[in-house]
C-alpha positions as CSV (number, residue, x, y, z in Angstrom):
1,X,19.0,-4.0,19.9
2,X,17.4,-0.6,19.0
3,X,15.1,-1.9,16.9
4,X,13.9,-4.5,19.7
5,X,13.5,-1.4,22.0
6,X,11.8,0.5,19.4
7,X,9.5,-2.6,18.4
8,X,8.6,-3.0,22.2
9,X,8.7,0.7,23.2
10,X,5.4,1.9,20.5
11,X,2.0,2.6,21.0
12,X,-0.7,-0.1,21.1
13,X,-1.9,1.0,17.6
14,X,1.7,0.5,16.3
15,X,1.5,-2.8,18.2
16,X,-1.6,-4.4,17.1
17,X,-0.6,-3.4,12.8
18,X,2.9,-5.6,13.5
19,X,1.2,-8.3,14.6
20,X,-1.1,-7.9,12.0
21,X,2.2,-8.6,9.4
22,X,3.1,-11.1,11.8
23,X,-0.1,-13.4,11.4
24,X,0.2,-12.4,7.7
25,X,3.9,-14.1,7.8
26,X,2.6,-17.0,9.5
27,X,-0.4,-17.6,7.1
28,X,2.6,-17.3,4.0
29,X,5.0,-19.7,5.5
30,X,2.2,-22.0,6.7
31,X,1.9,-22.4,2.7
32,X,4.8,-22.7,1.7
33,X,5.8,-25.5,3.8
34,X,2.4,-27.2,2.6
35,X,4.0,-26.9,-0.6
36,X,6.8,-28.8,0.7
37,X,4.5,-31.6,2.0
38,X,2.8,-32.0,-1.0
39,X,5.8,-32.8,-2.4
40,X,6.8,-35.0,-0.8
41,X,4.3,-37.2,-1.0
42,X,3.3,-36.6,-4.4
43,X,6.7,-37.7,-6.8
44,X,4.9,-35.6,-9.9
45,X,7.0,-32.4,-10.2
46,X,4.2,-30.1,-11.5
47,X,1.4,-30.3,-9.6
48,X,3.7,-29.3,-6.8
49,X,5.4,-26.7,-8.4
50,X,1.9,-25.2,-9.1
51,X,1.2,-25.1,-5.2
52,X,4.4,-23.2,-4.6
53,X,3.4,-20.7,-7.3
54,X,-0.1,-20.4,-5.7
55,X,2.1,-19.0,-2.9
56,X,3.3,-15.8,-4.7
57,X,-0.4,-14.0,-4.1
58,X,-0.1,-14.2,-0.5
59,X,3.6,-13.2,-0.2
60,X,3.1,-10.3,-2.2
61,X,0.3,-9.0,-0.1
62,X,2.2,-10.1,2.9
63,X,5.3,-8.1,1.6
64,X,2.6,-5.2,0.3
65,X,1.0,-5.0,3.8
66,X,4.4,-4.9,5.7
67,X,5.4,-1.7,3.7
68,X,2.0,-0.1,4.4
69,X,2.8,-0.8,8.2
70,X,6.3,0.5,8.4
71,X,5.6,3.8,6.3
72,X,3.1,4.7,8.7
73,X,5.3,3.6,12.2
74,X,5.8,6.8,13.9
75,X,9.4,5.0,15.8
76,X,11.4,5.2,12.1
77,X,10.2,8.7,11.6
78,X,12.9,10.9,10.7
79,X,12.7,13.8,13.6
80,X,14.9,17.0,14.4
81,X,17.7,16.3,16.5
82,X,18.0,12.5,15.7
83,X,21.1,13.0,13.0
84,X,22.7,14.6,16.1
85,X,23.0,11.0,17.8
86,X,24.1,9.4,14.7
87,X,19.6,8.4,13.8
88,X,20.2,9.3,9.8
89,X,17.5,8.7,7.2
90,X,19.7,5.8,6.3
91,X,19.7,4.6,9.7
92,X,16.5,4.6,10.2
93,X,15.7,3.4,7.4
94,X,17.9,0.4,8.4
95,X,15.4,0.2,11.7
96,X,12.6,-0.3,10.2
97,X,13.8,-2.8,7.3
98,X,15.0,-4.7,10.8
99,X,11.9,-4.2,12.7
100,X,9.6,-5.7,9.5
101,X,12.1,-8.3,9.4
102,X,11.6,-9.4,13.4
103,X,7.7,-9.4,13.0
104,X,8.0,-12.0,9.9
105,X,10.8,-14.0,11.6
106,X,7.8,-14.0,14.4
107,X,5.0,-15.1,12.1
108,X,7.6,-18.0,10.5
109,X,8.3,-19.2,13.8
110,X,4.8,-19.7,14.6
111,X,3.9,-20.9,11.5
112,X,6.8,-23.6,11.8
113,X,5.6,-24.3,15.4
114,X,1.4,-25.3,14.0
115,X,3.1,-27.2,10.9
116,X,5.1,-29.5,12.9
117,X,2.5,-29.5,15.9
118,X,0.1,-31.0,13.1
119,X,2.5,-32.9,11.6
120,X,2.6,-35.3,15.4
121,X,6.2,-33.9,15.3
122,X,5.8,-32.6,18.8
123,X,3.3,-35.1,20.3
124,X,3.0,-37.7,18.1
125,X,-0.5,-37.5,17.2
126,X,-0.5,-36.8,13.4
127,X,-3.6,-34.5,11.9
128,X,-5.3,-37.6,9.8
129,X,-7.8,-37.4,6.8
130,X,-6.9,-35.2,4.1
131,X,-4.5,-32.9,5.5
132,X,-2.3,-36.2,5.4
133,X,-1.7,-35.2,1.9
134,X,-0.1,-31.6,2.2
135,X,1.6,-32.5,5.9
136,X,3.8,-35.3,5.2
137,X,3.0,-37.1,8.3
138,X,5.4,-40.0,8.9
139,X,8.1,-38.6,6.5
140,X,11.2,-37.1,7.8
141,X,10.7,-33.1,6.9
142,X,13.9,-31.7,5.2
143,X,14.5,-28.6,7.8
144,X,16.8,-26.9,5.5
145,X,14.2,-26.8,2.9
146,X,12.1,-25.8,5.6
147,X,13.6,-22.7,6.7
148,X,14.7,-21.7,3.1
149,X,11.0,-21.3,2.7
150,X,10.1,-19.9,5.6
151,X,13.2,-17.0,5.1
152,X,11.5,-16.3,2.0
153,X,8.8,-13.6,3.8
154,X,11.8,-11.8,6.1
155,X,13.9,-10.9,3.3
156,X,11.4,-10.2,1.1
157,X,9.4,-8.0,3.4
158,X,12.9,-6.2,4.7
159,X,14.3,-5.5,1.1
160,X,10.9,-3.8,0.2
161,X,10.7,-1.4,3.4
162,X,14.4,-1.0,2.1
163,X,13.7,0.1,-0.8
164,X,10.7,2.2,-0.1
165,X,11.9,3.8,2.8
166,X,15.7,4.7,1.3
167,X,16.6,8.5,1.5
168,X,15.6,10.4,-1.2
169,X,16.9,14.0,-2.3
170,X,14.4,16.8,-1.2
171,X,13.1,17.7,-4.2
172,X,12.7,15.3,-7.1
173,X,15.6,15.9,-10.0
174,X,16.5,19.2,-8.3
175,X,19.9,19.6,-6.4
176,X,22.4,21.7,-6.5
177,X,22.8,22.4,-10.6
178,X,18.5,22.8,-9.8
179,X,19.4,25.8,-7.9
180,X,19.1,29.4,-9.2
181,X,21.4,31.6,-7.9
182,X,20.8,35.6,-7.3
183,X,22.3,38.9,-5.9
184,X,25.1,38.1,-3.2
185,X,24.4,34.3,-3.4
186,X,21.6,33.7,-2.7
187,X,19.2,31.3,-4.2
188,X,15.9,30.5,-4.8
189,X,13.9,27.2,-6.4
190,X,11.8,28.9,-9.1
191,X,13.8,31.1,-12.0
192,X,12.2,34.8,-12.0
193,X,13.5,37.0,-14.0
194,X,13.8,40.6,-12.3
195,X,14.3,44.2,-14.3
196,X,16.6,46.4,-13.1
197,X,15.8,48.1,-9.9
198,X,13.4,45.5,-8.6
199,X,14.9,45.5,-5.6
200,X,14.2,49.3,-4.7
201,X,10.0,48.8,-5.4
202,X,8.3,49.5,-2.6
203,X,6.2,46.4,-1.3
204,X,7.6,43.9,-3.7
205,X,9.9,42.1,-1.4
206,X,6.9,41.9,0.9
207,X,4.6,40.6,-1.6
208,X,7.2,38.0,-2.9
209,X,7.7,36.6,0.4
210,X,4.0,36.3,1.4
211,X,3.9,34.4,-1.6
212,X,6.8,32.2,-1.2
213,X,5.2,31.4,2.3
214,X,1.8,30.8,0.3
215,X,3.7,28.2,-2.0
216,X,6.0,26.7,0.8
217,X,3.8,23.7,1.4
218,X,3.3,22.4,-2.4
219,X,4.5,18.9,-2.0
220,X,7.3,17.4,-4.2
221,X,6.9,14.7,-6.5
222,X,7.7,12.3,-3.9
223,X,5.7,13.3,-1.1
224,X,2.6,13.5,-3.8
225,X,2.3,9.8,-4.5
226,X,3.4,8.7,-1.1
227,X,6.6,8.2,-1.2
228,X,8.0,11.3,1.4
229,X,8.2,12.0,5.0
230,X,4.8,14.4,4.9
231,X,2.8,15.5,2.5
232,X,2.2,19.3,2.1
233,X,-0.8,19.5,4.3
234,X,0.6,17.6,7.3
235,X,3.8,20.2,7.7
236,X,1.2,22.3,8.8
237,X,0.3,26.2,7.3
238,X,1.9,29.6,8.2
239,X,0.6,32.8,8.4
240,X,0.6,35.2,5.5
241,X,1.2,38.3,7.0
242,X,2.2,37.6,10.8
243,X,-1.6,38.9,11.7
244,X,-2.3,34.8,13.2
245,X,-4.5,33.9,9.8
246,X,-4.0,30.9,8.5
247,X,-3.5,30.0,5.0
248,X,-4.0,27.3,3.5
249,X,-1.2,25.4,1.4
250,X,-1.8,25.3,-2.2
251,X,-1.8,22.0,-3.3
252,X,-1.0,21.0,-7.1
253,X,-3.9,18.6,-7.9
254,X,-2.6,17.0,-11.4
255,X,-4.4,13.7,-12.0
256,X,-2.0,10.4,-11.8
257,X,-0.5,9.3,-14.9
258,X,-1.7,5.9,-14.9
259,X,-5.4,5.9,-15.8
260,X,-4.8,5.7,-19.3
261,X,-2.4,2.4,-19.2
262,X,-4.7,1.2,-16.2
263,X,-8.0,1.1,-18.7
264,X,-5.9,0.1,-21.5
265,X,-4.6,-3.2,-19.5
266,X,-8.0,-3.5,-18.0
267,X,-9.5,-3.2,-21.6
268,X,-6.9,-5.6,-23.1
269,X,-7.7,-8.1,-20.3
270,X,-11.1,-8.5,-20.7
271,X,-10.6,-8.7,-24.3
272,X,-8.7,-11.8,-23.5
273,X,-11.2,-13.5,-21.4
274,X,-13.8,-12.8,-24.2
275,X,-11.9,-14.6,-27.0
276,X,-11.4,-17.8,-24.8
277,X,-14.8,-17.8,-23.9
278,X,-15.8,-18.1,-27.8
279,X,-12.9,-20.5,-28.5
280,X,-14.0,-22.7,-25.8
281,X,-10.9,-22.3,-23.3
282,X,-12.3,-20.6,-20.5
283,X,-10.3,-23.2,-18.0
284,X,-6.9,-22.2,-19.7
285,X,-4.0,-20.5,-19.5
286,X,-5.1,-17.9,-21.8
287,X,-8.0,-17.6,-19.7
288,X,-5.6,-17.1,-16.5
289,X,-3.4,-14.6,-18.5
290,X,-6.8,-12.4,-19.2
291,X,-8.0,-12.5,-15.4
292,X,-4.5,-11.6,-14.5
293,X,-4.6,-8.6,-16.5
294,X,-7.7,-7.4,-15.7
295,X,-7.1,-7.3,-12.1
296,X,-3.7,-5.4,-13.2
297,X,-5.6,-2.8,-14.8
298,X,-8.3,-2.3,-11.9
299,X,-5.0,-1.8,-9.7
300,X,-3.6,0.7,-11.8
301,X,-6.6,2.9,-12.1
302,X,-7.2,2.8,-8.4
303,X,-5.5,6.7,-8.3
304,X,-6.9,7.8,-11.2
305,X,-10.8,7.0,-10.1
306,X,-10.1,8.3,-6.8
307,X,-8.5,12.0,-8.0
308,X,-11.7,11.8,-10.5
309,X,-14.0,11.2,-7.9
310,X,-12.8,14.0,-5.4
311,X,-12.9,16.4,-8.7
312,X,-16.9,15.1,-8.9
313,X,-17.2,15.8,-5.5
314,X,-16.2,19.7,-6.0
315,X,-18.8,20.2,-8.9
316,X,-21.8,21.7,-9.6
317,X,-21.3,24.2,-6.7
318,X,-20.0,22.8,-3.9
319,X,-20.5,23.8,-0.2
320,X,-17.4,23.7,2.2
321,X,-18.0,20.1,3.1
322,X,-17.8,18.9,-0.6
323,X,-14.8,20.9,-1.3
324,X,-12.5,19.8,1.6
325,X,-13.7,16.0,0.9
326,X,-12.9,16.2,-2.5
327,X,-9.4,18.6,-2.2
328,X,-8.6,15.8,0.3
329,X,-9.0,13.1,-2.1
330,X,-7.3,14.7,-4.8
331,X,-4.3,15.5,-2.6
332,X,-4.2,11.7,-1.6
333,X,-5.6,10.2,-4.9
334,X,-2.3,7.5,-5.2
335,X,-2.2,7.1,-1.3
336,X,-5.5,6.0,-1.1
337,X,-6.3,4.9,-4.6
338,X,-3.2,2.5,-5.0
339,X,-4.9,0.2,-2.1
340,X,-7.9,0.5,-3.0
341,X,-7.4,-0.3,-6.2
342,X,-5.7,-3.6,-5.3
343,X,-8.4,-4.6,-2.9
344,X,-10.9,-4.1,-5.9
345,X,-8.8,-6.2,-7.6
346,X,-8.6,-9.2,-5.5
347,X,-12.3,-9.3,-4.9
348,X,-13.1,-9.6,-8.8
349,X,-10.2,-12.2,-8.8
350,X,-11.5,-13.8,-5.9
351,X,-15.4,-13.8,-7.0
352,X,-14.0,-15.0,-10.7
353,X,-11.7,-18.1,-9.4
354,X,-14.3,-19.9,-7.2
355,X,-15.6,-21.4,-10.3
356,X,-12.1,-22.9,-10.9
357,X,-12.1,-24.6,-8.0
358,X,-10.9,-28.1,-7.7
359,X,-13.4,-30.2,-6.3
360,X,-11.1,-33.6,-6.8
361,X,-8.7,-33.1,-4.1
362,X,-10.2,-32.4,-1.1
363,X,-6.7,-31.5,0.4
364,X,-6.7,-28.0,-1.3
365,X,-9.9,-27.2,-0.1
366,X,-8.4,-25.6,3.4
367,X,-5.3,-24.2,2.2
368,X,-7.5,-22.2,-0.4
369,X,-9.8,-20.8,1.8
370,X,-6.4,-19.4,4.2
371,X,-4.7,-18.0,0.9
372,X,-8.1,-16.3,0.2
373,X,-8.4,-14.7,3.6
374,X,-4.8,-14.1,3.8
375,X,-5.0,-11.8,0.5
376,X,-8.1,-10.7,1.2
377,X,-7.3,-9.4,4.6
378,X,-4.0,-8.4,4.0
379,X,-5.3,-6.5,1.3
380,X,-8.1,-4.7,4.1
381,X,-5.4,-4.2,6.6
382,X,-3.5,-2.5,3.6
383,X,-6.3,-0.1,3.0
384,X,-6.6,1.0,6.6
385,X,-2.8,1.6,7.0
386,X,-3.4,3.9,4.2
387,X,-6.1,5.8,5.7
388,X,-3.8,5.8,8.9
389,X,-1.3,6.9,7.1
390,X,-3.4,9.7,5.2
391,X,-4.9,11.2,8.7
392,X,-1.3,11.5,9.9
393,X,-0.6,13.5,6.8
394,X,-3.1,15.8,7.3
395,X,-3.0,16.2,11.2
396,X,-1.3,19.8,10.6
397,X,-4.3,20.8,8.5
398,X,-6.8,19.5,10.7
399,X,-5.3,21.3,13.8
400,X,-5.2,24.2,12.1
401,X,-9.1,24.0,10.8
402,X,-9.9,23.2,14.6
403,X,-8.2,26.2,15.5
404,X,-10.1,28.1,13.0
405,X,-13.3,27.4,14.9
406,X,-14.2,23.9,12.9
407,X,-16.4,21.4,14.2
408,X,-15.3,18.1,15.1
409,X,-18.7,16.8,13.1
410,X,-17.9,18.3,10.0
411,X,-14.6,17.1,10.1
412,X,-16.2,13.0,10.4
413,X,-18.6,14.1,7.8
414,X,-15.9,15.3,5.2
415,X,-14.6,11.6,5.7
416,X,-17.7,9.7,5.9
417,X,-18.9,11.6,2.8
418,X,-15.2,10.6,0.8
419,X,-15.7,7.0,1.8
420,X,-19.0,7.0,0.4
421,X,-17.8,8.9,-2.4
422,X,-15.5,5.7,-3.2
423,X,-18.4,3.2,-2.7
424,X,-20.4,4.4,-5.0
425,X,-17.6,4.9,-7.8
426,X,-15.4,1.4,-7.0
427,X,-18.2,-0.7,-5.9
428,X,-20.4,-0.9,-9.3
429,X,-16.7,-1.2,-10.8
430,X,-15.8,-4.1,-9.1
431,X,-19.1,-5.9,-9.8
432,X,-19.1,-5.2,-13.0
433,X,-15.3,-6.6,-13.2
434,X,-16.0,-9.3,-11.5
435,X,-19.2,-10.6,-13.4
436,X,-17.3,-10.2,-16.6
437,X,-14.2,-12.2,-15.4
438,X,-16.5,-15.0,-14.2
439,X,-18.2,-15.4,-17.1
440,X,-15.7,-17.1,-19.9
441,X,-13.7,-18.8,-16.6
442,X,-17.2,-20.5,-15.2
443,X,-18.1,-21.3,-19.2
């Protein structure tokens, strides 16, 4: 029942990115229970079987774009005061695995509701021609096969917000043995050794706490790739010396670790799809196994290219425009990049499988243009929930810069100027990936 009020009690904005996992559900279920037809009117095993595995793109980006959407609901936020009445991390938590849940069930209703509406199960006026094929019309539809497949998005979708939004420790591998202890008790995260006497220097105390206040908003190792309440920059900056300045947080800006594996995948991949193009196999599974792992790689080195290109961005002396779009992207290099990496991914896959497309059974030809669009836009609606999802992050920061005396304008430049920044570096990429993965599969 809290979950229902906090599903109907959010913004508009909150609204409108639910129902976006909610048509996503549909558009899943919708195949999946073509699957079912089709076998049911079709006694060979395998060719069905292969429609139900076609099925695993679009639930992942369903399940994909459903954690994007609940990390960035503001309802399931943890908040002061909300342990208080028994709200937990865990609870929460529990919310919005609920919540995700009720907007699939939604989307499964509705997509049970247009399969047996074309079916003729409700008026009796069966969808004819080709659809015949993957509808079953005039066969009894097995409902607890049925709604086995259609529970396939909830849980799926739940578990993931589950275990993406579970309570983590503060700081990554740091409790209480993590702690240094000093004089009288009293602890500190960072072991310093002190000389005798330290304590009676005039001014250091002062200096040390200015620069513990400095350092307060470096981000864990879970709030750096995503994973945390807030990053640094959105927890908002204090003032160094109680004089109303603000200072910036220092942000670590370490490059992701998985460039290297991403361009060795990406590298291995098209290796693949090279040596089935001289063998002759370009239609096979090898061929398959190649595309597969060159979209892989182009998803793994999604945060890599995007810390790489805010580091371009701050080079060759850089104004103050290039150096808070390029800190920005740095800061949110696997936010950003791990989406964007994904979308890149399934246009080269996209733009390499329309030459295997089966032109004998005109059947599939519908139900492969909705699991296109489904992945496709789930993957979109993805990347936007990530920018969303960014901007809240850095809503401290950009208060405080409006505070300073910033102008609105060169606060929409900064982010025009880091979306054109990715253009120009992902979209040769994916071209480039995509003509190459085309090649041995269209041969």
């Amino acid at each position: 029942m809290l979950a229902l009020r906090l599903s109907l009690g959010a913004q508009p904005a909150v609204q409108v990115r639910r129902l976006l996992v909610a048509g996503a559900s549909a558009g899943t279920g919708f195949l999946l229970l073509s699957a079912l037809g089709h076998a049911l009117t079709h006694p060979d095993p395998s060719a069905s079987a292969l429609r139900l595995a076609w099925c695993a793109a679009p639930l992942a980006a369903t399940v994909y774009l459903a954690v994007a959407v609940a990390r960035t609901d503001p309802a399931t936020r943890p908040r002061p005061g909300l342990s208080a009445v028994g709200l937990g991390p865990a609870k929460l938590m529990a919310i919005s695995a609920v919540t995700t849940a009720l907007s699939c069930l939604l989307g499964s209703a509705l997509a049970l509701l247009v399969f047996l509406q074309l079916r003729g199960d409700l008026t009796g006026m069966p969808l004819g021609g080709g659809a015949r094929e993957f509808l079953a019309a005039g066969r009894p539809l097995p409902m607890p096969a049925a709604l086995t497949l259609l529970a396939v998005v909830p849980l799926s979708a739940a578990a993931a917000v589950a275990v993406t939004l579970r309570p983590r420790e503060p700081v990554t591998g740091a409790g209480r043995a993590g702690r240094v202890y000093g004089r009288f008790g009293a602890y500190r995260r960072t072991a310093m050794l002190e000389s005798f006497g330290a304590y009676g220097r005039f001014g250091r105390q002062l200096g040390a706490a200015a620069r513990g206040r400095r350092t307060a908003g470096a981000p864990t190792g879970d709030q750096q790739d995503g994973t945390g309440a807030e990053s640094a920059e959105g927890a908002g900056p204090e003032p160094a010396d109680g004089s109303g300045a603000v200072v910036p947080p220092v942000v670590p800006t370490a490059a992701p670790s998985g460039l290297p594996w991403g361009v060795t995948v990406l590298a291995v991949g098209l290796a693949v799809e090279a040596l089935t193009s001289r063998t002759g196999s370009g239609d096979g599974p090898a061929a398959l196994l190649g595309l597969a792992l060159t979209c892989l790689g182009l998803a793994l080195v999604g945060p890599g290219l995007t810390h790489l290109c805010g580091r371009l961005l701050q080079a060759f002396r850089p104004g103050a425009l290039r150096l808070l779009a390029g800190r920005v992207l740095m800061t949110e290099a696997t936010r950003i990049g791990r989406p964007l990496g994904v979308v890149c991914a399934v246009v080269a896959a996209a733009y390499a499988m329309a030459s295997l497309h089966d032109r004998e059974d005109p059947s599939a030809g519908p139900l492969v243009v909705l699991g296109v669009l489904l992945v496709a836009g789930c993957t979109v609606a993805t990347l936007l929930t990530a920018a969303v999802e960014a901007k809240q992050a850095h809503s401290g920061t950009t208060e405080s810069l409006r505070r300073l005396g910033a102008p609105a304008a060169s606060l929409r430049r900064a982010a025009a100027l880091r979306a054109g920044a990715l253009l120009v570096l992902f979209g040769p990429l994916t071209v480039a990936v995509a003509e190459l993965s085309a090649w041995p599969l269209g041969g």
